[in-house]
N, C-alpha and C positions, 0 to 999 in steps of 0.2 A: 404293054403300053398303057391301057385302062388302070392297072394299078398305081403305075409309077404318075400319071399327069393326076389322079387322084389324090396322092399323095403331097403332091408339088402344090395343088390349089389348095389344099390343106395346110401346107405348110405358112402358105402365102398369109390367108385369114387366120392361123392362131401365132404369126407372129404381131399382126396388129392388134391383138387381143393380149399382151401383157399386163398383166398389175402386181397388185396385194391384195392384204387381209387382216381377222378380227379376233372376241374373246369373252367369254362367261363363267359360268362353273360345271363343274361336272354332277350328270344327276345324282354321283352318289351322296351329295351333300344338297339335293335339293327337292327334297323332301316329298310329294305325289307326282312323280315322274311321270304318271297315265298321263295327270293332269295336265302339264306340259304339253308332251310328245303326240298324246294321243289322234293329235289333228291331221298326224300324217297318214293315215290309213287311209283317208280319201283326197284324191286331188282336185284341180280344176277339169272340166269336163272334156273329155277328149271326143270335141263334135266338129272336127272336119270331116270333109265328107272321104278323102282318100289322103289320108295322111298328109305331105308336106304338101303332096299337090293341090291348087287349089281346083275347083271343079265348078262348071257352070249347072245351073238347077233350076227347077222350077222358084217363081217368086210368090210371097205372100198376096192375100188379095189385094194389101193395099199398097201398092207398087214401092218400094222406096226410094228416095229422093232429099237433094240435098237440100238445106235449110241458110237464110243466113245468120250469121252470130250476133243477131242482133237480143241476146237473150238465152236464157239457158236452155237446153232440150225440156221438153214434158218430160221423158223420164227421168233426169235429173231433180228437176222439182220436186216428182212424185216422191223421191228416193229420198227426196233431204228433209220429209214430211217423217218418214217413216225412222232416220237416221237421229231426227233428232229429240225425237222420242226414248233412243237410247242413249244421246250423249248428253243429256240433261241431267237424268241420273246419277251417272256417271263423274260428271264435273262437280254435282252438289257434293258428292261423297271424297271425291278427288280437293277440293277445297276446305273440307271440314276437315280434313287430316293436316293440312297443309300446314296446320298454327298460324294464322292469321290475324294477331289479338286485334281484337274490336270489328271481327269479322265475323256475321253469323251468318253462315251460309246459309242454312234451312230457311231463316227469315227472310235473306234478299231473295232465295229462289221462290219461294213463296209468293212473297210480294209482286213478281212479275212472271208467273205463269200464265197471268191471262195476255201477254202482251212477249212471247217469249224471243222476238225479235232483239229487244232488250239483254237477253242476255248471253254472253261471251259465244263467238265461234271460232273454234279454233283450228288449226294447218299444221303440217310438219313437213317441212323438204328437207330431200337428202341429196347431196352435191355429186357429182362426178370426181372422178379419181381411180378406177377399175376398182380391182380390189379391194385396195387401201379405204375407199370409200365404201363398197358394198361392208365392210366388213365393222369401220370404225363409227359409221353411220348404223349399224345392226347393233353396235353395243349400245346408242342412243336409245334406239327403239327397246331394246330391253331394258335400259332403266324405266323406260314410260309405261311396259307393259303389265297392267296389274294381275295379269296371268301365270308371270315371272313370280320363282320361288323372293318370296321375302318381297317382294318388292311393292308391298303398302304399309312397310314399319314404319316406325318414326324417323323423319329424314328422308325418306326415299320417295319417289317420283310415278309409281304405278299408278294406273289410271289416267294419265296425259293423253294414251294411245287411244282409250275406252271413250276420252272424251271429243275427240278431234272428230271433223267432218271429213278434210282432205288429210290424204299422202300421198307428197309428189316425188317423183324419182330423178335423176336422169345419167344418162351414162352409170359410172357404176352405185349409182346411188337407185338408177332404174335396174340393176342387175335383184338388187337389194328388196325392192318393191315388187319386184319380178316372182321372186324367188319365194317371197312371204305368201303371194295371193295362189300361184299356182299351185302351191300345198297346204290350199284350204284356208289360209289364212293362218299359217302357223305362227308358233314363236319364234324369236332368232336361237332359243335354247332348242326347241324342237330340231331347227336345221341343223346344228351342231349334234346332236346327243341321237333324237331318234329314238329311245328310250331303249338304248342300250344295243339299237342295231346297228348296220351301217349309216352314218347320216348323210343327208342331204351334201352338205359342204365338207366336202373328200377333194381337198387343191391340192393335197402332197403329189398325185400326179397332176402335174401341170394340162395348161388344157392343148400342149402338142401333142400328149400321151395319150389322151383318152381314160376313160375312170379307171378308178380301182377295183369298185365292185359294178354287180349290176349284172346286166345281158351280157357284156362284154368280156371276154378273160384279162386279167390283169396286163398290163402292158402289150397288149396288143394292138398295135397300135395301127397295122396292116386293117385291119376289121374295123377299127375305129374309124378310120380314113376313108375305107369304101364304102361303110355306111351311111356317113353322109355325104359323100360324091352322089351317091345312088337318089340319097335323097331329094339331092339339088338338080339331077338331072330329069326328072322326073315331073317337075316343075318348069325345067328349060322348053320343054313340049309344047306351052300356048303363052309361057311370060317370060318376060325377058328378066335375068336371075344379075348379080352381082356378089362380089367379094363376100358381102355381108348378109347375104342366103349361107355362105359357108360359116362365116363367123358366128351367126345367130342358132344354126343348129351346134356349131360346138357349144355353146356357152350351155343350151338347152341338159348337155351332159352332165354341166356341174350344178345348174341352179334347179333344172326340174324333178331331177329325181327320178328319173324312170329308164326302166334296161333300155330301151332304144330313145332315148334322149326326147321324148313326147311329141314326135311328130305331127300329132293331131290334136294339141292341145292350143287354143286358140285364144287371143287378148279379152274380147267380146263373150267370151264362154264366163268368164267371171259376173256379168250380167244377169246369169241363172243360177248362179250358186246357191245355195240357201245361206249360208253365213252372209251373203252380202245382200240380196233380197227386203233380209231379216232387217237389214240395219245392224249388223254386231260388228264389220269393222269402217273403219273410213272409205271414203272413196278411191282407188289409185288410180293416179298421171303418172304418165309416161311425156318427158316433153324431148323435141328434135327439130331440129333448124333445116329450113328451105336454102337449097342451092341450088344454082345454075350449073350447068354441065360446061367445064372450063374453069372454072372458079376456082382457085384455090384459097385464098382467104375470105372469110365471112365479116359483113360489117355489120354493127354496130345498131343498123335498121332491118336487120334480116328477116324474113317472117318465122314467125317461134309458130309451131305446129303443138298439138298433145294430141295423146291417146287417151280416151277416157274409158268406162267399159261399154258406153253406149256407141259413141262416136269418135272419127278423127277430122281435125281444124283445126283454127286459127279464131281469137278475134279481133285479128292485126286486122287496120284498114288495109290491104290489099288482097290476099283471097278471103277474108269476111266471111270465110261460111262454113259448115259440119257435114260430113257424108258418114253413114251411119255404118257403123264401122264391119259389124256381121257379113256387107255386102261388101266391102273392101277391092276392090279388083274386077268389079264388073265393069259394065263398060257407059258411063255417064254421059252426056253431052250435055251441055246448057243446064247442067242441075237438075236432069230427070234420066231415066233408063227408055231406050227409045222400047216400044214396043212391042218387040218381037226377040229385045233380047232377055237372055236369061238369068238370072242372079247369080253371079259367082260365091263360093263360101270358100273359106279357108284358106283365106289371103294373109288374113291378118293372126298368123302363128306366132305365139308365143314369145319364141326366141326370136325369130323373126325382127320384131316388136322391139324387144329388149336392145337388141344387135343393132337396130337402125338411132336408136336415143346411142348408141354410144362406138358409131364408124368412126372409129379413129384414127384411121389411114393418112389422112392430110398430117396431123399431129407428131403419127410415127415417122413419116419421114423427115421430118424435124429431129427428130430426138430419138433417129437407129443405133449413134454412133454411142449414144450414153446406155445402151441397155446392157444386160445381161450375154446375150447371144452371143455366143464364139466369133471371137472375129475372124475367125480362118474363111466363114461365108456372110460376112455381114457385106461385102459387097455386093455379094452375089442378091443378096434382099433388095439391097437400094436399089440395085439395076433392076428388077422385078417389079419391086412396087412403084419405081419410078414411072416405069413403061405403061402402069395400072394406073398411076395419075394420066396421064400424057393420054392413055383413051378415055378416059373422064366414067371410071368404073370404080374409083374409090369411094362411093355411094353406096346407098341402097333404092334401088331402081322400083318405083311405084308406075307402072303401065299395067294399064290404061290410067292416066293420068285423072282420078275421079271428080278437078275439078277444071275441067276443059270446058269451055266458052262460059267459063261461070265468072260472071264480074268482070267481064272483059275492059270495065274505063279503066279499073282499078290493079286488078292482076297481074302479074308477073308472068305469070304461070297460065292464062287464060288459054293461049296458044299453043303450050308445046305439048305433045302428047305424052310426054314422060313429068311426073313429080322425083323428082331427085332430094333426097333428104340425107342429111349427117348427122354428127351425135352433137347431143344439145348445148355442149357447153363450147361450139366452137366462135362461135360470138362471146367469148370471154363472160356469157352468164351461168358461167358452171353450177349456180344454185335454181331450181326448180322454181322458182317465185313468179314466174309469169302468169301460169294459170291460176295463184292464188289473187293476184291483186285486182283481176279482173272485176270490177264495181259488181256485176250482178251476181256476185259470189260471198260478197258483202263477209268475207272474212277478217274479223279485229286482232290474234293476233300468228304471227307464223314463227315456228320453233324451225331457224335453219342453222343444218348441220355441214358445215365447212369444211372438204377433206381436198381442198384443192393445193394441186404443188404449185404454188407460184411462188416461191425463195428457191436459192439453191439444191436448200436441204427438204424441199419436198412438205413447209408448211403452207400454211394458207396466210395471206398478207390483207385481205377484203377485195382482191381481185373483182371477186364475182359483184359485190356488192354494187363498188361502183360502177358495174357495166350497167345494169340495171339500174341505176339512178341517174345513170347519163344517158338510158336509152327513155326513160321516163322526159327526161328536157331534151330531146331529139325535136330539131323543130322541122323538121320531115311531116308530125304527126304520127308517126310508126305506133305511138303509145295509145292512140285513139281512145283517150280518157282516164289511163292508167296512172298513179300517181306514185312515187315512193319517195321512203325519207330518205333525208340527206343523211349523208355516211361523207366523212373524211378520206383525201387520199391513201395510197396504200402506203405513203411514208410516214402517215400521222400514225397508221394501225398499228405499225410496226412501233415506231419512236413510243406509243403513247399503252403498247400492251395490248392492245384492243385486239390483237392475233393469240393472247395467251390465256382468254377468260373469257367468260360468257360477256353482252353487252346487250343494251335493249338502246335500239335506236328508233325514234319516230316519237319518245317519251311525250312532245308538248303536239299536241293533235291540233292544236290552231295553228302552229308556224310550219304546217305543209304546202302543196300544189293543188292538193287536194283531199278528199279522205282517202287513208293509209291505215295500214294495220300495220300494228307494234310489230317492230324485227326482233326475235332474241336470236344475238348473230352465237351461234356456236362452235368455234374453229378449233380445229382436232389441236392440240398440244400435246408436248408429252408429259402427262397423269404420271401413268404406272409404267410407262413402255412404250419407246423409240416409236411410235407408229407411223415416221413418214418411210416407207417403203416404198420404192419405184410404179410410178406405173407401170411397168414396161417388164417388171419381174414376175416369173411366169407360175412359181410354185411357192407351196409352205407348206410345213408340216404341222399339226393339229397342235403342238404348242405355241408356235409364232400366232399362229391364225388365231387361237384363244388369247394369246395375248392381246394384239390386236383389239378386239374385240371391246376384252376388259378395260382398256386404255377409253375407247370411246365410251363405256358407260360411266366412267370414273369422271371425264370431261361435263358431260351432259347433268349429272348428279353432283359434281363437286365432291367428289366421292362420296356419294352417301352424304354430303353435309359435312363431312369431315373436315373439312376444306372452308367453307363459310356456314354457320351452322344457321343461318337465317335464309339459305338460299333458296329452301323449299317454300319459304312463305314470301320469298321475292319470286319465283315463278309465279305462284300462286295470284301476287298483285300483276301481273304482268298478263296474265289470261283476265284478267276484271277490268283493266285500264280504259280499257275504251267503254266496256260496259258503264264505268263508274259514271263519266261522262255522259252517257243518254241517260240513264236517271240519275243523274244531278245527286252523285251520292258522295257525302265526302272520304277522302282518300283517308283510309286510318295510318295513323302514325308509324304504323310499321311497313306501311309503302311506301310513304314519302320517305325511310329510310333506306329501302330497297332503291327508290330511282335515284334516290342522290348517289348511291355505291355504283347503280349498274348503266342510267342511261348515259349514253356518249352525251357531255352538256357543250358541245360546239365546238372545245380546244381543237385546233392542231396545231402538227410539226411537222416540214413536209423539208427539213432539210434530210438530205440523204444519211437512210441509217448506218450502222455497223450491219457485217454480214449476220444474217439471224439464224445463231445456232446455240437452241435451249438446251435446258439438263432437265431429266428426270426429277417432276418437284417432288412425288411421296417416295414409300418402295418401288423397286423398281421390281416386275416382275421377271421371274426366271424364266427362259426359255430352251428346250434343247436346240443342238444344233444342227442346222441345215447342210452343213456340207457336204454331206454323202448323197443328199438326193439332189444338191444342187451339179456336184459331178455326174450322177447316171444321167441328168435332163440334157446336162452339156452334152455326152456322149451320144447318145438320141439324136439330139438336135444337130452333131457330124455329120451322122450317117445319111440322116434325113436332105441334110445342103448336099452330101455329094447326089444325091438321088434328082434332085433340083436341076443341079450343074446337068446329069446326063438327059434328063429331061430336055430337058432348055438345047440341048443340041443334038437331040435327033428329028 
């Protein structure tokens, strides 16, 4: 009986967990593979104190406690002292390649070292979409990474990564962000290759199967299943667990890398790493939307939460405040730990983390009837995950709720003793941009990467954008000083292209709401290869996934320039733009020709478009084909509903 209901709540959380995937090259063409790969040998720190359970403990002397968001953490300050000591560098060197004629970067950095607030800070968010996004968002990041083979020749984009402060994630763009920091801060080639081992992103087994390699024997799926049943029950002992304890230790299989899926490897463990300490990579977010228990749609005023590696909050005017995230799950009242209790650790896991930015549950039942899954038991889901709506457990369940009588005029939440959170894009801001626009962040500009399905055929239409710029003119206040530029509806994007090509929106910095940093909107197209793939599809094999991949670094680069060959030095004016503007520098000729090509200048067209379905604009990459592992997952996935069905009725 303990194997088969193990099996069944497993089934439950990796069917809400369907997507896609991504694409690079293979090391043998990419020249000091150490160089790459070699990051994997050590991971994020595995400091819980008993594995998934989390455990109460002694507390530091100085007790902790929560703060309100009126301001950044001290250790964030501290951190962005030290970070940008290396992304100055980094950007000077990143800009002098760029071709920027009439631009000399040594001279402008120069110039304003003693006043370095002046010059450029930059973001990168990656959107939600499961796979499709962890993946097509991963070929971004490897065009930007100057780590990446080839990737600071002429044309190309290396050092964007080197130079940025923030990386925001969410949903599967936080699978992405997830996956990079917990292996040290690798490359996305490293997760693919591994320098010739097994890598990290092994999806041919889908995540109902359990991995290929690892602690685990190939398709054993029996041992895969009671693993993390074990795990989660383990936990059920002093906290109350949800779907998304199951979900978050499956995903932990594909993204972290480790024989027992890293049960012990914590969000806040990134906080001690030395690669981030140092200042060598950006900061990452993790963002997830507040709900109510009952709720099944999210508006529009929600409060938007993140995960940083210090702390978790808001600095929505309604919970307004940060609880430090190490202590995640002790037990808070009025924004202090009462006295006698003791500091819980190892709340805030990993996958966990990743699982809660992207509970997809409300979503799947929307959209059971278009997946993959055999319909011989896709009833049998509905009527399951119905039931798991209807006890308001399609969550990820935060008890002790950390900010209980905290801001009680204001709060939502002040009162209940549970924080219910879901993945972040269910307020329709599938892109990460919340925690970048935040004023005392004072980021000019963000490079966001678009892999949302809102058309038919699974491309991005500016969805997310306008959420966020309707949630900015919310006269609620929800924005509490937030500002973003104006973007066109999503029939203008469509009608006007603005869904097949990079765009900079926010170009004239005087006709905002407010100060705004420059958007370069980046929406996944198809480059080199079909990359809108379902969310909801549960496997690939190591060609589609590479393709994939390579589709998103093709979009992000313009292939190399291939495509517009001025586009590396229109990035280039597009990270200066707002700089240019505090020191009163004039915009050289070759960005005033950059924003005439790429800022959105006000048109629209918001008559209804044609159904939107592109072609392939270069070569189109070859991929093998799926059909024999997409049969063995169907046959799996029989066995596993009838196992369900008898479950369900004994």
């Amino acid at each position: 009986m303990k194997l088969v209901s193990s099996v069944a709540a497993s089934l439950v959380f990796s069917i809400a967990c369907q997507a896609s995937l991504i694409l690079p090259r293979h090391p043998s063409s990419a020249g000091d593979t150490d160089a790459i790969f070699g990051a994997l040998e050590a991971r994020a720190l595995p400091n819980a104190p008993d594995g998934y359970t989390p455990q109460g403990g002694d507390c530091p002397s100085t007790r902790p406690a929560l703060r309100s968001a009126d301001g950044l953490s001290p250790q964030e300050s501290s951190w962005l002292e030290t970070r940008r000591n290396i992304t100055l560098p980094a950007m000077e060197q990143l800009l002098s390649r760029l071709n920027i004629s009439g631009f000399d970067a040594n001279t402008y950095f120069s110039n304003n070292m003693g006043n370095t607030s002046m010059l450029p800070n930059i973001a990168v968010a990656v959107s939600g979409g499961g796979y499709r996004a962890c993946l097509n968002g991963g070929g971004a990041l490897q065009s930007f990474d100057s780590r990446e083979n080839n990737s600071t020749a002429a044309g190309h984009l290396g050092g964007l990564l080197q130079s940025a402060t923030y990386l925001a994630g969410l949903s599967g763009g936080g699978w992405l962000v997830g996956s990079i920091f917990v292996n040290n801060f690798t490359t996305i080639s490293g997760l693919l290759y591994n320098n010739n081992a097994s890598s990290v992103w092994e999806f041919e087994n889908s995540i109902f199967e359990g991995p290929a390699t690892g602690g685990l024997q190939v398709l054993d799926s029996t041992e895969y299943y009671d693993t993390i049943y074990n795990d989660v029950q383990g936990k059920t002992v002093h906290f109350d667990t949800s779907i998304t304890d199951y979900w978050g230790r499956a995903l932990s299989f594909q993204l972290v890398n480790a024989t027992d899926g890293g049960p012990d490897y914590t969000w806040s463990s990134t906080a001690s790493e030395d690669f981030f300490t140092s200042g060598q990579s950006p900061m990452p977010i993790l963002v997830t939307d507040g709900r109510a228990p009952g709720q099944l749609l999210i508006s529009g005023n929600t409060t938007v939460y993140e995960f940083n590696p210090w702390e978790f909050g808001t600095f929505d005017p309604t919970t307004y405040g940060f609880v430090p995230l190490e202590f995640l799950g002790s037990n808070f009242s009025g924004g202090v730990l009462p006295p006698n209790d003791q500091c819980v650790r190892g709340f805030d896991n990993v996958g966990y983390v990743m699982g809660t930015s992207s509970s997809l549950f409300n979503t799947f039942l929307l959209n059971i009837n278009s997946t993959s899954i055999p319909s011989a038991f896709k009833s049998v889901l509905t009527h399951l995950l119905a039931n798991i709506g209807e006890d308001n457990d399609d969550i990820a369940s935060y008890t002790p709720n950390p900010f209980l009588g905290f801001h009680n005029s204001t709060s939502l939440i002040a009162q209940s003793p549970t924080l219910t959170l879901v993945d972040g894009g269910e307020d329709l801001q599938n892109i990460p941009l919340h925690p970048l626009i935040q004023p005392a962040r004072a980021v000019d500009v963000i490079f966001a990467v678009d892999s949302s399905a809102d058309t038919t055929y699974n491309w991005p239409n500016g969805t997310a954008l306008v959420a966020t710029y309707q949630r900015a003119l919310n006269a609620s206040g929800i924005a509490n000083g937030t500002a973003f530029p104006a973007v066109p509806d999503q029939n203008s994007f469509v009608n006007l292209g603005l869904n097949t090509r990079p765009t900079f929106f926010g170009c004239n910095a005087s006709n905002t709401t407010g100060p705004t940093p420059l958007v370069v909107y980046i929406p996944n197209s198809p480059y080199v290869y079909y990359s809108n793939v379902s969310t909801y599809d549960p496997s690939y094999n190591a060609s589609e996934r590479n393709a994939i991949v390579a589709n998103g670094n093709a979009v992000a680069s313009l292939a190399n320039a291939t495509v517009d060959p001025l586009w590396p030095a229109c990035v280039g004016c597009a990270i200066l733009s707002r700089s240019f503007g505090r020191t009163s520098t004039p915009v050289p000729s070759v960005c005033a020709q950059c924003f005439q090509t790429y800022c959105w200048d006000g048109t629209v067209n918001s008559t209804l478009p044609a159904e939107y379905d592109p072609v392939v604009m270069l070569a189109e990459v070859n991929v093998q084909s799926t059909a024999a592992a997409s049969a063995g997952v169907a046959a799996w996935g029989l066995a596993s509903a009838l196992m369900v069905v008898g479950w369900g009725l004994m």
